[in-house]
DOPAFI-120021 format. One line per field, with one value per residue (C-alpha): z, x, y; residue number from 1. Coordinates in steps of 0.5 Angstrom, whole numbers, plus 500, padded with zeros to 3 digits. Last residue first. Layout:
<atoms>
z = (Z	...)
x = (X	...)
y = (Y	...)
k = (NUM	...)
</atoms>
This chain:
<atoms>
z = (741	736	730	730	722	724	717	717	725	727	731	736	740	746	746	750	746	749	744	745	745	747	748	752	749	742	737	736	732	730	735	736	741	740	746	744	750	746	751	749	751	747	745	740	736	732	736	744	746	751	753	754	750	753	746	746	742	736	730	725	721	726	728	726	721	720	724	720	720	717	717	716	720	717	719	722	723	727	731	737	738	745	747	754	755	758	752	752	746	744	740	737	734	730	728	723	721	717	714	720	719	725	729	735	739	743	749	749	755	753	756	752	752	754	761	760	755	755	750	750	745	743	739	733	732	726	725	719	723	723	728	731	735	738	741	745	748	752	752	758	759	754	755	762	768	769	770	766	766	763	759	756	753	750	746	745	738	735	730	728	720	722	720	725	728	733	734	738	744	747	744	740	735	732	727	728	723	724	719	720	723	729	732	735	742	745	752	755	757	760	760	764	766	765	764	757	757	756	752	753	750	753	760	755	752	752	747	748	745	747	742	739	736	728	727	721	721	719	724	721	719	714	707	712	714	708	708	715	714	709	713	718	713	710	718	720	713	714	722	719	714	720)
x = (387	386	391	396	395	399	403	405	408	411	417	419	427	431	438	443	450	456	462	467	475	481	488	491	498	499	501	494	492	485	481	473	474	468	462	459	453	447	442	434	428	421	416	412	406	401	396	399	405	410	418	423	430	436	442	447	453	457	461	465	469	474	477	483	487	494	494	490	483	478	475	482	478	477	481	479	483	483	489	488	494	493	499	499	506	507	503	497	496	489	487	481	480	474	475	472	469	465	461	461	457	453	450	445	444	437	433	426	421	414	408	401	397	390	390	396	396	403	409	415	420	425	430	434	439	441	445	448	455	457	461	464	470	470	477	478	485	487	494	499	504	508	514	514	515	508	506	506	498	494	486	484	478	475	468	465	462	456	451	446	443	438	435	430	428	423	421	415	412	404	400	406	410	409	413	415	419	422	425	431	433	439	441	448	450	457	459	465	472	476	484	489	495	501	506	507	499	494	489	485	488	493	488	483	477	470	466	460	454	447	443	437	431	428	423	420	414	412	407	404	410	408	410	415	418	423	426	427	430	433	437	438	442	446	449	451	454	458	460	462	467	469)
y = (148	154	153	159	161	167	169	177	175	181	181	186	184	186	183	181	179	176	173	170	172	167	168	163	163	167	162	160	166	164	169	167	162	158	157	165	166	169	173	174	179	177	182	178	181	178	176	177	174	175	173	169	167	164	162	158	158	158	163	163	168	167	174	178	173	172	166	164	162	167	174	181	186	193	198	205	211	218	221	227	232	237	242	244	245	238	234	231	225	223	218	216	208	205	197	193	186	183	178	173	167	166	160	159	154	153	156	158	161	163	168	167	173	175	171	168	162	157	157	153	153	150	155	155	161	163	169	173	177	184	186	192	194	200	203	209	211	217	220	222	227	227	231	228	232	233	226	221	219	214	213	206	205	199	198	192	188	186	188	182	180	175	168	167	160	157	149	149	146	148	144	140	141	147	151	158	162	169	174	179	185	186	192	195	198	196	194	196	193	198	198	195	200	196	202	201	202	196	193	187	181	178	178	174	176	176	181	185	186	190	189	192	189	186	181	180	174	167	163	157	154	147	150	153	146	144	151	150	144	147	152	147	142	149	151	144	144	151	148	142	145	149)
k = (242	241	240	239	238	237	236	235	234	233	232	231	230	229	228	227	226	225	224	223	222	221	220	219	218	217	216	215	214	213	212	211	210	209	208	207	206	205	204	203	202	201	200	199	198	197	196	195	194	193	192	191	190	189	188	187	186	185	184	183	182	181	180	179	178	177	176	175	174	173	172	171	170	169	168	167	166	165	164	163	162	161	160	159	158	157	156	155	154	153	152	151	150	149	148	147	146	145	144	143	142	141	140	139	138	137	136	135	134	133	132	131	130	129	128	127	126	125	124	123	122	121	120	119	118	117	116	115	114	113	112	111	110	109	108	107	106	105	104	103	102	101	100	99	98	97	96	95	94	93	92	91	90	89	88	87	86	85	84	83	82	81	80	79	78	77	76	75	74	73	72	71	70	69	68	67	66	65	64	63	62	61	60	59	58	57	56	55	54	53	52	51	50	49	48	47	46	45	44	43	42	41	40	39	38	37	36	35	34	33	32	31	30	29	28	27	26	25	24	23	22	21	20	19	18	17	16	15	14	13	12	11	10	9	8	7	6	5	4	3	2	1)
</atoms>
């Protein structure tokens, strides 16, 4: 991970170095649409072998936009953001009504807080009054934080309902006694429109690290999924008229 932290320190100052020469720099900020990919060990199940669901999560991301042309219509397209991931699960059984407990539902929301830098190559092309433009480039991220919301519900024979609350923080970081890997790394899809200053732009992140640490559990693998729909504003817009 050592690499992956001074690949991520050399791109920051190279974009540091090239915003003297960016002719676009704005905020950017957007909703997601996150899940997590896992392993068969890892998504939940009950003592019977019942399989849970895996479900998206909703979250956001904001930061700023950096553009550094290229060519007439090719750039190079950066942000640094602070983006919201994660996944929902679900798990729901029953025992029968012979059983005391006659069943339980479970809900889990996992959520994860990451610093992302994604680093595009991006072709624009003019559309009438707008240009349309395609991208695609790896991302980085740096998690900051992680944590997880659990409900449970308990139904008994005779009637009686007990519901249990917590929420625990997740341990970020190598080990096998770790949650999740503090590091992160993908690709990323992006297209969208431009007009003036403004950019709508709809993008997909697919994780390419196993972001779980314990290698003593067999073929456990967790990824990030995340598709995102973006607005920026470009507070710099010194595009050259070409």
């Amino acid at each position: 991970m050592n690499v992956l932290f001074k690949i991520n320190i050399l791109i920051l100052l190279l974009i540091s170095l090239n915003t003297l020469k960016a002719q676009r720099i704005g905020i950017i900020g957007g909703e997601n649409i996150a899940s997590l990919v896992k392993s068969d060990n890892l998504i939940i199940r009950s003592f019977k072998g019942e399989i849970g669901k895996e479900k998206m999560r909703f979250g956001y991301s904001l930061g700023i936009i950096i553009n550094i042309p290229l060519r007439e219509k090719l750039s190079l397209e950066s942000s640094i953001l602070y983006s919201t991931k994660g996944n929902k699960s679900e798990l729901s059984t029953n025992n029968g009504k012979n059983s005391y407990l006659t069943g339980y539902d479970l809900f889990s929301e996992t959520q994860l807080n990451y610093i992302d830098i994604p680093v595009n190559l991006k072709i624009s092309h003019p559309l009438g009054v707008v240009r349309i433009f395609v991208a695609i480039g790896p991302y980085f991220a740096i998690g900051t934080k992680g944590t997880v919301n659990r409900d449970i519900t308990f139904r008994y024979y005779n009637g009686r309902v007990d519901q249990s609350e917590d929420k625990y923080d997740l341990q970020l970081g190598n080990s096998s006694s770790d949650h999740i890997k503090r590091f992160d790394y993908g690709v990323g899809y992006r297209l969208g429109v431009e007009y003036n200053s403004f950019q709508l732009g709809a993008s997909y992140s697919q994780g390419l690290l196993n972001i779980f640490p314990n290698q003593n559990v067999s073929g456990a693998s967790i990824k990030n999924r995340v598709f995102q729909v973006s607005v920026a504003y470009f507070l710099l817009n010194r595009e050259s008229k070409k």
